[in-house]
C-alpha atoms as a printed R data frame, in Angstrom:
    type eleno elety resid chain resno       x      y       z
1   ATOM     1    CA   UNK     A     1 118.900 48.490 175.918
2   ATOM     2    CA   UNK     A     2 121.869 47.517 173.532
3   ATOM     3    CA   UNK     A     3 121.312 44.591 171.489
4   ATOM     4    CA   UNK     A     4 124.227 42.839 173.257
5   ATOM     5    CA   UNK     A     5 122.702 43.282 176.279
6   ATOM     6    CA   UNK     A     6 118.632 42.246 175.335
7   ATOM     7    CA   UNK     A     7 117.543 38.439 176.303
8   ATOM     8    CA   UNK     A     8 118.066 35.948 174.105
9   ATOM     9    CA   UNK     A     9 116.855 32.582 173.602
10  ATOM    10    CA   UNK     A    10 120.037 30.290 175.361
11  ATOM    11    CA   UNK     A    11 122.055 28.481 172.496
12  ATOM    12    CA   UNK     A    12 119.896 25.511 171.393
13  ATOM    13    CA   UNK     A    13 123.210 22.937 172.528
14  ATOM    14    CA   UNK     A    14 123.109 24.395 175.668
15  ATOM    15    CA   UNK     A    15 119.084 23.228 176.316
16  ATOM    16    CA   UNK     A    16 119.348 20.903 178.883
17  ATOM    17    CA   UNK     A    17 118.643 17.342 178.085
18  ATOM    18    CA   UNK     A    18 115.215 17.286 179.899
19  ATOM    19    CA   UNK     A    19 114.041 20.458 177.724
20  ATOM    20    CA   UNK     A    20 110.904 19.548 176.440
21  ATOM    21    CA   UNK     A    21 110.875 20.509 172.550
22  ATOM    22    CA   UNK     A    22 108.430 20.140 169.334
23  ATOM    23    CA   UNK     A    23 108.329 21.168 165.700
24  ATOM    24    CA   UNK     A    24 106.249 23.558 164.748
25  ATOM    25    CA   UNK     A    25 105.917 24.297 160.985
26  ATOM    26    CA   UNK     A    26 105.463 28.059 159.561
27  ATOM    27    CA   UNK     A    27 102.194 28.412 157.549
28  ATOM    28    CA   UNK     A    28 101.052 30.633 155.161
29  ATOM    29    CA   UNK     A    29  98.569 32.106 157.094
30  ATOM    30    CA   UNK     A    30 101.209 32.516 159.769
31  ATOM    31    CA   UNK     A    31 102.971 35.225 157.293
32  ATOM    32    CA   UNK     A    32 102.205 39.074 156.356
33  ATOM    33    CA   UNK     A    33 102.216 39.818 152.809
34  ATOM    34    CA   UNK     A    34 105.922 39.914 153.164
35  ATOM    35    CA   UNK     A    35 106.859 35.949 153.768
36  ATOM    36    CA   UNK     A    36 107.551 36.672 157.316
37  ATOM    37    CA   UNK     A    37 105.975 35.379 160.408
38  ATOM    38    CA   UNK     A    38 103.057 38.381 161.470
39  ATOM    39    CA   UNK     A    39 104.626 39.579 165.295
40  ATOM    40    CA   UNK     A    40 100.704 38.388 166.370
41  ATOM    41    CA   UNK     A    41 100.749 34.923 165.006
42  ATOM    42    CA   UNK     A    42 103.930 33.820 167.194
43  ATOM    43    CA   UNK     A    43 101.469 34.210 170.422
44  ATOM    44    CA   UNK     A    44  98.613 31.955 168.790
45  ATOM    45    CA   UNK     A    45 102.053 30.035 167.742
46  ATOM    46    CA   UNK     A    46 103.172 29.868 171.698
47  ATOM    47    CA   UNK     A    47  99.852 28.637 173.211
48  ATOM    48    CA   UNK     A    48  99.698 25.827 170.716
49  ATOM    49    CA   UNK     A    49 103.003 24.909 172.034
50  ATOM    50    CA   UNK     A    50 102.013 25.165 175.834
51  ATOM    51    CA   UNK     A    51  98.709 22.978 175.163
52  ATOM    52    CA   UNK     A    52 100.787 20.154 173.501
53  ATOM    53    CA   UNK     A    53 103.908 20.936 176.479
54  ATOM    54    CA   UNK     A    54 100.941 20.039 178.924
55  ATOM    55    CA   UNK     A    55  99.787 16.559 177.896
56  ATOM    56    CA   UNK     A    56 103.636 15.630 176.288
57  ATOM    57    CA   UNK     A    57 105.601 17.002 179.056
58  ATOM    58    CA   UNK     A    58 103.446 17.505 181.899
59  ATOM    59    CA   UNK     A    59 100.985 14.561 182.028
60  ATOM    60    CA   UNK     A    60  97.471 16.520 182.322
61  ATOM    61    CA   UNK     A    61  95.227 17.625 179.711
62  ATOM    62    CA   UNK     A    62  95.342 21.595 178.781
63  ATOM    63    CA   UNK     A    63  91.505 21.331 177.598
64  ATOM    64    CA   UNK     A    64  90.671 18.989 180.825
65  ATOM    65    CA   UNK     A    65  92.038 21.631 182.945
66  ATOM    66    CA   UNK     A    66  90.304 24.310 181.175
67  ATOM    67    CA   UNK     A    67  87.056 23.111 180.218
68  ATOM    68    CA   UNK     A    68  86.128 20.386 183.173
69  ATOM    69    CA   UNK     A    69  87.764 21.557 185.637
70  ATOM    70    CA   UNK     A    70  87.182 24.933 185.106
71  ATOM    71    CA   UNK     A    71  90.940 26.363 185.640
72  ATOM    72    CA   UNK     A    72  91.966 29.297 183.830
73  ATOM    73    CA   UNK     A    73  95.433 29.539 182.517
74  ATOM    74    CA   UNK     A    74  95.463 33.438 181.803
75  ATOM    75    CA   UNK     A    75  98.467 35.373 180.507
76  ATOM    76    CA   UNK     A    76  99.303 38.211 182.682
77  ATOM    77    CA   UNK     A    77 102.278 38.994 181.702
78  ATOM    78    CA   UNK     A    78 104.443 38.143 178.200
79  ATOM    79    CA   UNK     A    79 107.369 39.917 176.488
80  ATOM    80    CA   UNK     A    80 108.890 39.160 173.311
81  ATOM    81    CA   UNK     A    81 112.637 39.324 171.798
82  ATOM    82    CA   UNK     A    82 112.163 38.941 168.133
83  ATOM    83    CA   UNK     A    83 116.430 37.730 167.308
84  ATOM    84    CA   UNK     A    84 115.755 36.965 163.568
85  ATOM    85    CA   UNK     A    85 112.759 36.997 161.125
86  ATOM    86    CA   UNK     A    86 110.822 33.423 160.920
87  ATOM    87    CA   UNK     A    87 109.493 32.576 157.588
88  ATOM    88    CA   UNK     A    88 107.304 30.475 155.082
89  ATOM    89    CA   UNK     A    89 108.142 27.357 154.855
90  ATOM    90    CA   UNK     A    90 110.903 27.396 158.710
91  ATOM    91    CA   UNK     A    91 110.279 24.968 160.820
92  ATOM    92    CA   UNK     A    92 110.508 26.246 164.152
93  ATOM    93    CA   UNK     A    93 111.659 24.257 167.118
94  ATOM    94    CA   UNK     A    94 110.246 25.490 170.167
95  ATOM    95    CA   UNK     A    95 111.446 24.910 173.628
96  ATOM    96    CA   UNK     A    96 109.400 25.578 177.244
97  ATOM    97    CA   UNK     A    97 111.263 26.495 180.461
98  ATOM    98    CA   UNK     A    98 109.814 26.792 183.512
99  ATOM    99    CA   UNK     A    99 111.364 29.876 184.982
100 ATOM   100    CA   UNK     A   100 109.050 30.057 188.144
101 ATOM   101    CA   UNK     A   101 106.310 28.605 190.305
102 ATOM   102    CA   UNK     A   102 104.548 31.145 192.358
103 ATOM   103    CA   UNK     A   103 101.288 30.810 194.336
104 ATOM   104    CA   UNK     A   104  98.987 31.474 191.799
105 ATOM   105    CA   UNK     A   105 101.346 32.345 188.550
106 ATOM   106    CA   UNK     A   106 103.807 30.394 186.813
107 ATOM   107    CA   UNK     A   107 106.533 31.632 184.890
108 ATOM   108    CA   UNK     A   108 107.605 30.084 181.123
109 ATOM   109    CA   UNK     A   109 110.357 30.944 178.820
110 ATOM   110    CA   UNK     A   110 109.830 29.499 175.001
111 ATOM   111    CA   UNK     A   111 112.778 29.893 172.778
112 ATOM   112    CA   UNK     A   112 112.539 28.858 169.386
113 ATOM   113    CA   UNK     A   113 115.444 28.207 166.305
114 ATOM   114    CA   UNK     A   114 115.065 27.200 163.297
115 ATOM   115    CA   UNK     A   115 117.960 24.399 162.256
116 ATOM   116    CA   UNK     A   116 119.743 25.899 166.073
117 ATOM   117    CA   UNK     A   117 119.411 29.696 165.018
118 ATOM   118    CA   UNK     A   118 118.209 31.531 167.298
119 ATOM   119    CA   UNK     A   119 114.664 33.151 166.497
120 ATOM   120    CA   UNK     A   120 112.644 34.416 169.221
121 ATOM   121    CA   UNK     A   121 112.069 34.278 172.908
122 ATOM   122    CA   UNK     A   122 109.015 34.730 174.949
123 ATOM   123    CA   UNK     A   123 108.677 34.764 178.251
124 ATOM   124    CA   UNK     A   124 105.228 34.432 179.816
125 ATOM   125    CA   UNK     A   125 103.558 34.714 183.209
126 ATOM   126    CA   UNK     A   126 100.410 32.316 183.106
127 ATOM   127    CA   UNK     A   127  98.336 33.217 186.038
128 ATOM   128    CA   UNK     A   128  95.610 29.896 187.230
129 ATOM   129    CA   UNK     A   129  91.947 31.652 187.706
130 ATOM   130    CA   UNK     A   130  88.679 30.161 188.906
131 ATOM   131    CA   UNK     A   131  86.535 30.498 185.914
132 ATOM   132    CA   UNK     A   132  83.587 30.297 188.082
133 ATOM   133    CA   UNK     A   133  84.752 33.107 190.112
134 ATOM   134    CA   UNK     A   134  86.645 34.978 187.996
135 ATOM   135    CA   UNK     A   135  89.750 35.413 190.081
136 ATOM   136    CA   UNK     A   136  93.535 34.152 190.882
137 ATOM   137    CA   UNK     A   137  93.423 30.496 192.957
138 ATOM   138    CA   UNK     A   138  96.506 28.729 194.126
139 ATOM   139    CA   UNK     A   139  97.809 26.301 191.108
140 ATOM   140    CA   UNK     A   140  96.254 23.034 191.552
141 ATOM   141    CA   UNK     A   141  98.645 20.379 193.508
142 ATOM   142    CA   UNK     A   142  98.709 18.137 190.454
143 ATOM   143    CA   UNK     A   143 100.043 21.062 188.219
144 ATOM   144    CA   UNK     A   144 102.796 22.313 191.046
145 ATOM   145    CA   UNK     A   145 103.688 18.665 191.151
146 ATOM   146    CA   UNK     A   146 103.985 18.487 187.243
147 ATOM   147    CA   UNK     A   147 106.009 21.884 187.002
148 ATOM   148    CA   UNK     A   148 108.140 20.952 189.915
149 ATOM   149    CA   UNK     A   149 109.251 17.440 188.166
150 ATOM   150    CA   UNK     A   150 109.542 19.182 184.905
151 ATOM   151    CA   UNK     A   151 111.608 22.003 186.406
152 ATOM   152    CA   UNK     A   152 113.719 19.455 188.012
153 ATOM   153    CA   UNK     A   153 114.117 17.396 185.173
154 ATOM   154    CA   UNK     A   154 115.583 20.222 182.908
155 ATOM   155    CA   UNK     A   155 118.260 21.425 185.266
């Protein structure tokens, strides 16, 4: 694939309004010895930014869905354009799209830019499991609800 034609995060004017976003500041122990953000650390990055989407955006608690109601939110899929080296010191603003709603997956794209630059984008299939039964369930109506007003609300 050309680099013209590889995915890239959407220009950050062109987010729709409704685009949930936060700030998310790079660390030191984000970086390799080089200054620059370790390929590994953007996925530990990216969850922290899906737990916060969920209670900002979304209206239900990541750790509630998780831990009491025993939901699992497993990745099945991701893939990652890295557009231009992140490091310490950036503050990355990342933004979550909901790309799909399946049965039992949901889709997500997160961009982030630092100051509007494009930096990376992920895109992530988040399967919901029983973690009783260790297998795929539908999503839970309050969560296809959620995704559903979010979705709308970005379009």
């Amino acid at each position: 694939m050309s680099a013209s034609s590889r995915p890239a995060p959407p220009p950050y004017g062109d987010l729709p309004a409704g685009t949930w976003r936060t700030d998310v500041p790079v660390l030191f122990s984000h970086c390799d010895p080089a200054g620059i953000v370790y390929f590994a650390r953007f996925f530990d990055m990216a969850n922290g930014v899906i737990e916060g989407w969920f209670s900002a955006a979304l209206g239900l608690s990541y750790a509630d869905v998780i831990g009491p109601r025993r939901i699992g939110l497993g990745y099945a899929a991701v893939a990652a354009e890295f557009v231009r080296p992140a490091l310490h010191g950036d503050v990355l603003t990342f933004a979550v799209m909901v790309d799909r709603i399946g049965g039992a997956s949901l889709a997500l794209s997160l961009a982030a830019y630092r100051a509007g630059e494009p930096i990376l984008l992920l895109r992530m299939t988040i399967v919901t499991t029983s973690l009783v039964a260790h297998k795929a369930i539908p999503i839970p109506d309050d969560l296809r609800a959620a995704l559903a007003r979010y979705q709308d609300a970005c379009r």
